[in-house]
GUTIDO-951544 format. One line per 4 residues: number of its first residue (from 1); their letters; for each residue x, y, z of N, C-alpha, C, O. Coordinates in steps of 0.05 Angstrom, whole numbers, plus 5000, padded with zeros to 4 digits. Layout:
% GUTIDO-951544
NUM = A = X:Y:Z:X:Y:Z:X:Y:Z:X:Y:Z | ...
//
This chain:
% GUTIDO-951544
1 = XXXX = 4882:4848:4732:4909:4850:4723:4928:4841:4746:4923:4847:4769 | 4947:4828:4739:4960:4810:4761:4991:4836:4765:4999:4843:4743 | 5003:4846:4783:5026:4860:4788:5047:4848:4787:5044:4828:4801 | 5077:4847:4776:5088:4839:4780:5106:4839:4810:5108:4860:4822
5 = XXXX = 5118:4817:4819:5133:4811:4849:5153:4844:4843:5146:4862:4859 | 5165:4849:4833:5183:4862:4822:5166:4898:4824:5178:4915:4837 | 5142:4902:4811:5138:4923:4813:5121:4925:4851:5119:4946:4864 | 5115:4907:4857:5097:4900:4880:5129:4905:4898:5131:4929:4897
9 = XXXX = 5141:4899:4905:5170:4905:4922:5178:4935:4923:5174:4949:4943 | 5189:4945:4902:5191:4972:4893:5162:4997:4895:5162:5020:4889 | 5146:4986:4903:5123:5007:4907:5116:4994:4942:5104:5008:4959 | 5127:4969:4948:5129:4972:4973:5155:4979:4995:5153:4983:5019
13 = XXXX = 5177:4978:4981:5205:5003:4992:5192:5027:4987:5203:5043:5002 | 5179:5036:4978:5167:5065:4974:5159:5070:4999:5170:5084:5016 | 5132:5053:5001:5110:5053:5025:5123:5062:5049:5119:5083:5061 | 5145:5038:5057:5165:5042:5078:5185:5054:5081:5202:5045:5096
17 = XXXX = 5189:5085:5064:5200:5107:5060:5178:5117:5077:5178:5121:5102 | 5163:5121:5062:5137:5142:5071:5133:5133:5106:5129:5152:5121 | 5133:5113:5116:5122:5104:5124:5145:5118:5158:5137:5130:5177 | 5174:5108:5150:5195:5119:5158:5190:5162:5165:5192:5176:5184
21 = XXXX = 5183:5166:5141:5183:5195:5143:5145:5206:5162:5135:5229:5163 | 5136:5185:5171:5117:5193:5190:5082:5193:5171:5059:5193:5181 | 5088:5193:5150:5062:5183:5134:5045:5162:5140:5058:5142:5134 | 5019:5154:5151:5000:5145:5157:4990:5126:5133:5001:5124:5111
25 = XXXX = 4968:5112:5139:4968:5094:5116:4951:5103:5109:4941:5085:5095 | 4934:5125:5108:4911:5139:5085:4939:5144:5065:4941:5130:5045 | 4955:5157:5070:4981:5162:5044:4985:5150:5041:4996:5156:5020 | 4991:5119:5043:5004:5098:5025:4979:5080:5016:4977:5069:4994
29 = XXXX = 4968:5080:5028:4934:5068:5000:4929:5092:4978:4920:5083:4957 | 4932:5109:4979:4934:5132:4965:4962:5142:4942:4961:5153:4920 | 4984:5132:4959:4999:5121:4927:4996:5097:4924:5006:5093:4902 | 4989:5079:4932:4993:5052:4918:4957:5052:4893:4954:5037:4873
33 = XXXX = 4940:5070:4902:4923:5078:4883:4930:5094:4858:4923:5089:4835 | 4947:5114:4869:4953:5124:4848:4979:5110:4824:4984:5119:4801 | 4992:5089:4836:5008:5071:4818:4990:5046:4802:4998:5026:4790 | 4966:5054:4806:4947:5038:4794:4947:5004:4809:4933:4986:4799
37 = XXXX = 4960:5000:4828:4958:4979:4840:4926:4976:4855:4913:4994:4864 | 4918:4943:4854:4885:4945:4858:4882:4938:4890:4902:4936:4905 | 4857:4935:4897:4859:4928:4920:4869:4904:4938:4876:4906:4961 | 4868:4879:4922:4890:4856:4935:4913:4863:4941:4921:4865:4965
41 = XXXX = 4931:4872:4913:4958:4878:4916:4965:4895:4945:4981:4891:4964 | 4944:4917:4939:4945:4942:4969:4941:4919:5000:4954:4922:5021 | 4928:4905:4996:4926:4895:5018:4945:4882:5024:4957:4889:5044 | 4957:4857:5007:4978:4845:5005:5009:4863:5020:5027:4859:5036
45 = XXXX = 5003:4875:5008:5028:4902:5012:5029:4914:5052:5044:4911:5071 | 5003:4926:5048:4995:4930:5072:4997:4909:5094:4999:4918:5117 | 4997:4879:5093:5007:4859:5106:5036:4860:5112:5044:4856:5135 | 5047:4863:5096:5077:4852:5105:5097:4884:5108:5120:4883:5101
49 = XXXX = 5085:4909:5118:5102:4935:5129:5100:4922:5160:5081:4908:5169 | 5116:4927:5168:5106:4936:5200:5093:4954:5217:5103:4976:5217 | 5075:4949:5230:5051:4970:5248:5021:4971:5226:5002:4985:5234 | 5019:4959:5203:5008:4955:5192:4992:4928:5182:4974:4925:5165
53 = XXXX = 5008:4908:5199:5006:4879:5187:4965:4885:5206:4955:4903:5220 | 4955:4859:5193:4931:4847:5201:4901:4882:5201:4883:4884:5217 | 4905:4896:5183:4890:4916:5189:4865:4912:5180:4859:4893:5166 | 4842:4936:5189:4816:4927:5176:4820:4932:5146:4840:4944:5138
57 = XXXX = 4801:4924:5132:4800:4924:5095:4787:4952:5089:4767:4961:5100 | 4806:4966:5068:4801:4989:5065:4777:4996:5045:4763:4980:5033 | 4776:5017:5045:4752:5022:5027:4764:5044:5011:4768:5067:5018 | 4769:5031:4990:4777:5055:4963:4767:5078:4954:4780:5098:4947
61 = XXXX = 4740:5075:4955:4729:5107:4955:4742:5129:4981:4749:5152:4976 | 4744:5117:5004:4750:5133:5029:4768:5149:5026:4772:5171:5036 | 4790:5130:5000:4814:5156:5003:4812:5170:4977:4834:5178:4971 | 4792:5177:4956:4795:5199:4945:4787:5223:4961:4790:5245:4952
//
């Protein structure tokens, strides 16, 4: 399923709320799971925050 630019932006101003308020990135793979976004998008996303660009590839099971 392809995300739209539009919902992919708005779930990444989210991220960088959280991200602002001291949340780690097990919590933001963890909503961006729970907004049903897949693992590209998460990565994609995870590229372009800052302190987060170029990270290792996550593993989706890790964060239930």
């Amino acid at each position: 399923m392809m995300t739209s630019d539009f919902v992919k932006q708005v779930h990444l101003e989210t991220a960088r709320r959280y991200q602002q308020q001291g949340y780690g990135m097990d919590a933001l793979i963890e909503h961006f799971h729970k907004v049903a976004l897949d693992d590209d998008d998460i990565a994609e996303l995870l590229s372009q925050m800052q302190g987060f660009g170029a990270k290792q590839q996550h593993d989706k099971d890790s964060c239930l």
